[in-house]
C-alpha positions as CSV (number, residue, x, y, z in Angstrom):
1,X,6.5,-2.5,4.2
2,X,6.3,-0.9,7.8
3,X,4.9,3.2,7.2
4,X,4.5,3.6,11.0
5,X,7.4,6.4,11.3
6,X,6.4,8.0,8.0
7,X,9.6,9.0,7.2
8,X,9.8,9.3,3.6
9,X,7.0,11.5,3.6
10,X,8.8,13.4,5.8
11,X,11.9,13.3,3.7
12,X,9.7,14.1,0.3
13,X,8.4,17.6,2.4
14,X,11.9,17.9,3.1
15,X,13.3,18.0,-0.8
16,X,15.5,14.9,0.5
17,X,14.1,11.7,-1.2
18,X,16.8,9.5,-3.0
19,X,15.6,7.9,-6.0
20,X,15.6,4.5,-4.4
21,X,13.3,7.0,-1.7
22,X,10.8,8.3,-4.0
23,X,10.3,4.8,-5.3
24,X,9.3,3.4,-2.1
25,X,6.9,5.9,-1.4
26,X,5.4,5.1,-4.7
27,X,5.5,1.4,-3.7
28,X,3.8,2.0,-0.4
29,X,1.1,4.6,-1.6
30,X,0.0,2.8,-4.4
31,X,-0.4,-0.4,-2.2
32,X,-2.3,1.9,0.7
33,X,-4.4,3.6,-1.3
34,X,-5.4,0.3,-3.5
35,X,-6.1,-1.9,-0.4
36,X,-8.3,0.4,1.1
37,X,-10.4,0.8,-2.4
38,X,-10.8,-2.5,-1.7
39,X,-12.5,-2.1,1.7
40,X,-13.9,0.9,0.0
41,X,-17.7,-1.0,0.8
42,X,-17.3,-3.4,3.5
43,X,-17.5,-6.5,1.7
44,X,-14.1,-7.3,-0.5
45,X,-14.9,-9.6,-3.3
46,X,-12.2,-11.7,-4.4
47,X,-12.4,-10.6,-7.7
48,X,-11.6,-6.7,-5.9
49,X,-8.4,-8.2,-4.8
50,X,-7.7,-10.2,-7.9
51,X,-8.0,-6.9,-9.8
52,X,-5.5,-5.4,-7.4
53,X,-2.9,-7.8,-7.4
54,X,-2.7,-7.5,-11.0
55,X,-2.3,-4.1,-10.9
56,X,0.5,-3.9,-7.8
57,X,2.1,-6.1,-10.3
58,X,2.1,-4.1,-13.1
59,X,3.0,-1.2,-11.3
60,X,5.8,-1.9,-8.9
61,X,6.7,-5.6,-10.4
62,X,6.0,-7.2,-6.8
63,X,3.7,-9.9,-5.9
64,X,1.6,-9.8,-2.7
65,X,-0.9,-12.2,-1.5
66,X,-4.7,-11.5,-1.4
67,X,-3.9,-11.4,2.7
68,X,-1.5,-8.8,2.4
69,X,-4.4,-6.8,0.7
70,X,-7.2,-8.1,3.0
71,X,-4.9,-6.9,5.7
72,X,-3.8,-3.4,4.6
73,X,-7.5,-2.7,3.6
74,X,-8.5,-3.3,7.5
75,X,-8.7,1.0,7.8
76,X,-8.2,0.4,11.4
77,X,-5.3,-1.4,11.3
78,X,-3.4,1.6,9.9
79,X,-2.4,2.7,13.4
80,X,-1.2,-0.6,15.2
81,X,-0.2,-3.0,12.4
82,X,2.8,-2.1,9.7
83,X,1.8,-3.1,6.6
C-alpha cells in the first residue's frame, strides 16, 4: 500500500472515487490510523499489535504481519517509506 501521492484523497475531494476507490481508502486509513494507535505511547506491546491484526482482519479481510504494523506505526516513516 504505497500513500505517498495521496491520490485517492485527492480523487474523494474531487467527487471522483470508484467503488473499488473508496475501498482502498478505507483499506489504507483504517491500517494508518491503527498502526499509529499502536505507537500511540512509545512502547508497542505485542499484544497492541495482536489486537490490531485481528481487527485489520475483520475489517478489510487482509492479513498483515506484526512488521507491517511495527513499520507503519514508525510516525516518521510516513514521509520516506510507503507503507
Amino acid at each position: 500500500m504505497a500513500i505517498v501521492n495521496f491520490g485517492l484523497i485527492k480523487s474523494m475531494f474531487g467527487g471522483k472515487l470508484s467503488d473499488a476507490d473508496l475501498q482502498e481508502l478505507y483499506a489504507e486509513t483504517a491500517f494508518m490510523v491503527l498502526s499509529g494507535a499502536a505507537r500511540a505511547d512509545l512502547h508497542i506491546e505485542s499484544i497492541e499489535v495482536e489486537k490490531i491484526r485481528g481487527i485489520l482482519s475483520r475489517l478489510l479481510g487482509q492479513e498483515f504481519s506484526s512488521e507491517e504494523i511495527k513499520l507503519a506505526g514508525e510516525t516518521e516513516l510516513y514521509d520516506t517509506a510507503p507503507i
